[in-house]
KOLPAMAR-431702 format. One line per field, with one value per residue (C-alpha): x negated, z negated, y negated. Coordinates in steps of 0.001 Angstrom, whole numbers, always signed. Last residue first. Layout:
residues N
px <- X_...
pz <- Z_...
py <- Y_...
//
This chain:
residues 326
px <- +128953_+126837_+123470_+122867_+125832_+124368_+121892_+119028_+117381_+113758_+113028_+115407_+114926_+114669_+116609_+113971_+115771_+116267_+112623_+111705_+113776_+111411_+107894_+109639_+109610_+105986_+105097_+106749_+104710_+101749_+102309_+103339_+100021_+97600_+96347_+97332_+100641_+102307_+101242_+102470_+105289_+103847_+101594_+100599_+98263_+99810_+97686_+96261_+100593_+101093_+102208_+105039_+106905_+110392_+113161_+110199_+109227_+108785_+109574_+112367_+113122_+112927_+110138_+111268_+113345_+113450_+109811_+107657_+103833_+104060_+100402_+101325_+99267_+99591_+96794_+98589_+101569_+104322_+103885_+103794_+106449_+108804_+108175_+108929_+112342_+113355_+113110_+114859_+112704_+113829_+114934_+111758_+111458_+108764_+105321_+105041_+102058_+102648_+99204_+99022_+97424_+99753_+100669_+104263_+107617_+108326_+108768_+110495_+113302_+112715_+113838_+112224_+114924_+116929_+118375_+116908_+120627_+121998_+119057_+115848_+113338_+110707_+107382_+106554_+103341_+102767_+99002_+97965_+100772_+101544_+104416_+106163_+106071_+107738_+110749_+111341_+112284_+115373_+114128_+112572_+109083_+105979_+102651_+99112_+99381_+97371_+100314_+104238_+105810_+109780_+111176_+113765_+114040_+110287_+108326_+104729_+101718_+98343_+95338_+92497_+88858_+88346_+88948_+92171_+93516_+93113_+94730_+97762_+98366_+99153_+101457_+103280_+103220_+104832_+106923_+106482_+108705_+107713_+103986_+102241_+98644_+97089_+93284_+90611_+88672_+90796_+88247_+89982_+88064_+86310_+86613_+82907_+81374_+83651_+82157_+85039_+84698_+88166_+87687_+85363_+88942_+90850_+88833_+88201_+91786_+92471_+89792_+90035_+88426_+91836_+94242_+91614_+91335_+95271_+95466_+93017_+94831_+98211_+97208_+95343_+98155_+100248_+97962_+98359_+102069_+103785_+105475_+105496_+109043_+110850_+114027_+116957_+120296_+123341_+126420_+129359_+130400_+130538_+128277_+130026_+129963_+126014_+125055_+121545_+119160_+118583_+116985_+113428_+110026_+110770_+111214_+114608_+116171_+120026_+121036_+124118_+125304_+128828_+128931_+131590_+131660_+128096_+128234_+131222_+129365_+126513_+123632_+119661_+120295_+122126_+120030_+116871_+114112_+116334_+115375_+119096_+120137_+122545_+123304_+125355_+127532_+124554_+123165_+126299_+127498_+123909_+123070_+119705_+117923_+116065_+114562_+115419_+117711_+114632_+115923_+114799_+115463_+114327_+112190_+110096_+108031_+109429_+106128_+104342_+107569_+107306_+103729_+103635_+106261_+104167_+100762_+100636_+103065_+106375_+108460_+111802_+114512_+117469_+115467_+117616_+117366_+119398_+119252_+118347_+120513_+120652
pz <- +176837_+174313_+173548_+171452_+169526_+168950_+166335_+166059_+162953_+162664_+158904_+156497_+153273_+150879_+149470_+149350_+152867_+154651_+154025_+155893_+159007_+159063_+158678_+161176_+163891_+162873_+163076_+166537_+167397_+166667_+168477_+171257_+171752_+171143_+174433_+175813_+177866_+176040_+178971_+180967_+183166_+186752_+186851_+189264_+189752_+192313_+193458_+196438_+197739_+200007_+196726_+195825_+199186_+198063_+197292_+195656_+196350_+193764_+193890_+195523_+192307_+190558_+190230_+189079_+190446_+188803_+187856_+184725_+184014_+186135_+185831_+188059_+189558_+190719_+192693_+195770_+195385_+198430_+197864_+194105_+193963_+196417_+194623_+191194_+192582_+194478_+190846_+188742_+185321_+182275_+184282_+185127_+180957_+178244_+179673_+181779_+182207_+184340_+184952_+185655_+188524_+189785_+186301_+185254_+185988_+189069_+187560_+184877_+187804_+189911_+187101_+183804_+181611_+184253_+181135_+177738_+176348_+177371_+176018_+176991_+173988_+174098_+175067_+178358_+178569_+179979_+180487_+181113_+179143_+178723_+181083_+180159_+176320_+177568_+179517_+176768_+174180_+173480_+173288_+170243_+169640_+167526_+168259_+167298_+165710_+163006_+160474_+162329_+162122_+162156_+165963_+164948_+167110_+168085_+170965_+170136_+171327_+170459_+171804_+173133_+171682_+173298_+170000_+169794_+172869_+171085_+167708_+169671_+171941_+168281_+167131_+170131_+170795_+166837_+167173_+168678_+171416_+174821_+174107_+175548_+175841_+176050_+177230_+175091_+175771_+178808_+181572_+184816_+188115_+190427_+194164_+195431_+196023_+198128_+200340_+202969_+204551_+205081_+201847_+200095_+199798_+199153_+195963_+194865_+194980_+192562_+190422_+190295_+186852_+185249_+186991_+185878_+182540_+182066_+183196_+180922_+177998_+178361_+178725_+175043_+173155_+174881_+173583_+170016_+169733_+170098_+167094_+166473_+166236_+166916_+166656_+164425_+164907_+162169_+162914_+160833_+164516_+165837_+168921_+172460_+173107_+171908_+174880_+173993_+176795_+176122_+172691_+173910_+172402_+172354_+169018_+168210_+165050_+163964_+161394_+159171_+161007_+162322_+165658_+167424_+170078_+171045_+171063_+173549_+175758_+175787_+174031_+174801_+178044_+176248_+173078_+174857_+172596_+169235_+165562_+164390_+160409_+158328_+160247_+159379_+162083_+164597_+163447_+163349_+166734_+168568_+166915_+167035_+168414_+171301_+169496_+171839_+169010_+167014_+163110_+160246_+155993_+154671_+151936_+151464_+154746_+156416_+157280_+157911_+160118_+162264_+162895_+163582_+166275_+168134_+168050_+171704_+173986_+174040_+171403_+172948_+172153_+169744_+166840_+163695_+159801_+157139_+153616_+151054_+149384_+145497
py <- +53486_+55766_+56046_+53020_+53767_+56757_+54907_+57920_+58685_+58421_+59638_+61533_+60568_+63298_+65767_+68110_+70154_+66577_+65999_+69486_+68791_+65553_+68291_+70298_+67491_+67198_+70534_+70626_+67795_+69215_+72284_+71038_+68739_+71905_+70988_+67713_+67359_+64136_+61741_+64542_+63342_+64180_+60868_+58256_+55468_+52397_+49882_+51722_+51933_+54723_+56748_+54635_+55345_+54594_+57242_+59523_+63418_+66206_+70039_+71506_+73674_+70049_+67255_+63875_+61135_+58163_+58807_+59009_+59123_+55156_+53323_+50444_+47395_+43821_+42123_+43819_+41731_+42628_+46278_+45976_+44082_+45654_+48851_+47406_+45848_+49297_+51344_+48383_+49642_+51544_+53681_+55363_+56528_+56073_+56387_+53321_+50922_+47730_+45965_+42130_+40536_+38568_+37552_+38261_+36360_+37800_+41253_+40178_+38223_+41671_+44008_+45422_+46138_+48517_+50588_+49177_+48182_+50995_+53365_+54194_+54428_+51981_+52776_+50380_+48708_+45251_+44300_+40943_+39740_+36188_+36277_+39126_+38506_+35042_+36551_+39268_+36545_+38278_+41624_+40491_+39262_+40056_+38091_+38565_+41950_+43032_+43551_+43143_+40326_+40411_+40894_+43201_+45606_+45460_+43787_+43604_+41379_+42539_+40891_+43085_+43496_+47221_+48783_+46831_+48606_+51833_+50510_+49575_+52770_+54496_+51669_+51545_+55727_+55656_+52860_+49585_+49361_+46591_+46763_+43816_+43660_+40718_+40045_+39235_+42286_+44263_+43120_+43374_+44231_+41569_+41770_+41605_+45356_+46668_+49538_+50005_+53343_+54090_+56650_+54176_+51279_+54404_+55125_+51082_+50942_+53857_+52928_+49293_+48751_+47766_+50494_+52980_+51473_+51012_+54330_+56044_+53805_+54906_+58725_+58208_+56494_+59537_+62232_+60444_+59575_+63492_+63431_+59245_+59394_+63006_+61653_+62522_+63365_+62930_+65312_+64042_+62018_+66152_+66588_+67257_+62754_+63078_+65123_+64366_+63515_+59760_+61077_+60792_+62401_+66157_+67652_+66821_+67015_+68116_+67563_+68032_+70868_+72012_+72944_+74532_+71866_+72555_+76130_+75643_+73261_+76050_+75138_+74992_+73039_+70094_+70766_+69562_+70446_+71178_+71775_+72691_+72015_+73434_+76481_+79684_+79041_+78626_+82302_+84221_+82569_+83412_+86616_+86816_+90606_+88695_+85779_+82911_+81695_+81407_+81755_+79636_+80667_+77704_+76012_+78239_+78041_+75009_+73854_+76833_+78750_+75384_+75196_+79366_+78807_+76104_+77164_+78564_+77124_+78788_+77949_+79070_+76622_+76881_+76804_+77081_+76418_+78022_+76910_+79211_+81322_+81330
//
């Protein structure tokens, strides 16, 4: 009998990575690296049932793409905003990596809420001019609310940090059912009082056309004056000139931002607004999910979703293109 055929398209190149996929498909599957010199490319994709993808757009050609005729196809980076999903065949289901890469990120999301919380960056300039502040108060995160706008795997995993400190869960989900040890659970639809009450607003929802420019100057407004935006999930998410504006016009208001509207290319990086002259602003080059051994995790896990569609079993995560698509 000949076993099903799984491919890589992208080159697993941090250490860990292409030994945690071979282990967990390991009987199950015959899998070929595409960035394996000797592959053949057409052979190898035709012969496909599944792909486990990093960015397929970049991975494929448009051709490739076209010609494709998998059941699966499962990503291993966090977001799905990158798929080409128009070039993919409807028959073609795609998965997310949910949860793959939660941990690190749980942990990025709470050093900047702490650092935005006890005044770190502001405290740091403030000593730099040679002002030795000792009065203005910093934030105490027990008993305060923390709002997490998508409560999947990165929700759930920043969750039971914040807890730890005696915060107060409030969740924004799909659905808006209740969710276990969470003090509130809300829809999109009842964004405007989850914004209010939160002390901290954190941002790990998937963006999609219904999540693009969320966060705009009427949320803004709406929040504390001394709230703290955290966001690890995508820039667009949030009206780029609105949250500057804010932030420079409401200094008791602070930013964690790991993601940019603009991020770093062959020119290297450099914002539309000046974000970085702001003290209440803490930046990040998109690497909440950069911890070592991180890759190799999540690649396992991807793998370990690729490996329920191989025992017939349910495949976890999948991804609503409708969602995706104007």
């Amino acid at each position: 009998m000949t076993m099903p055929s799984v491919v890589v398209t992208f080159e697993p190149r941090f250490p860990g990575m292409r030994e945690a996929i071979e282990q967990t498909l390991d009987e199950l599957a015959a899998v070929t690296f595409l960035s394996d010199s000797d592959s053949d490319r057409a052979s190898a994709l035709a012969a496909a049932d599944a792909l486990l993808v990093w960015g397929i757009g970049a991975e494929l050609t448009q051709d490739e793409l076209h010609r494709l005729d998998v059941e699966l196809v499962q990503l291993v980076s966090a977001g799905a905003n990158h798929i080409p999903f128009g070039l993919l065949a409807p028959s073609i289901r795609v998965a997310a990596n949910g949860g793959g890469w939660a941990v690190p990120m749980a942990e990025h999301v709470l050093a900047m809420t702490l650092a935005l919380a006890k005044r770190l960056p502001q405290n740091h300039a403030l000593l730099a001019r040679g002002v030795f502040d000792q009065r203005t108060p910093s934030k105490a995160l027990d008993g305060c609310v923390v709002a997490i706008l998508g409560y999947g795997g990165i929700g759930r995993a920043s969750a039971r940090l914040f807890r730890a400190l005696g915060a107060r869960i409030h969740a924004v989900t799909r659905s808006g059912r209740p969710e276990n040890d969470v003090e509130l659970t809300a829809s999109l639809d009842e964004l405007d009082g989850v914004v209010a009450a939160a002390d901290v607003l954190l941002l790990s929802l998937p963006l999609t056309v219904a999540t693009a420019g969320l966060i705009a100057r009427r949320e803004l407004e709406l929040m504390k004056p001394d709230a703290i935006l955290v966001n690890v999930a995508r820039a667009e998410i949030i009206d780029e000139d609105a949250l500057y504006e804010h932030l420079r016009d409401t200094p008791s208001f602070s930013a964690g931002l790991d993601v940019w509207w603009q991020e770093g290319g062959r020119d290297g990086f450099a914002t539309r607004r000046p974000f970085f002259e702001l003290p209440n602003v803490l930046g990040s080059p998109h690497v909440s999910a950069n911890a070592a051994g991180s890759p190799a995790r999540a690649a396992g896990h991807a793998a370990e979703n690729v490996a329920r569609y191989l025992r017939g079993e349910a495949v976890l995560h999948l991804v609503d293109r409708a969602e995706y698509q104007h």
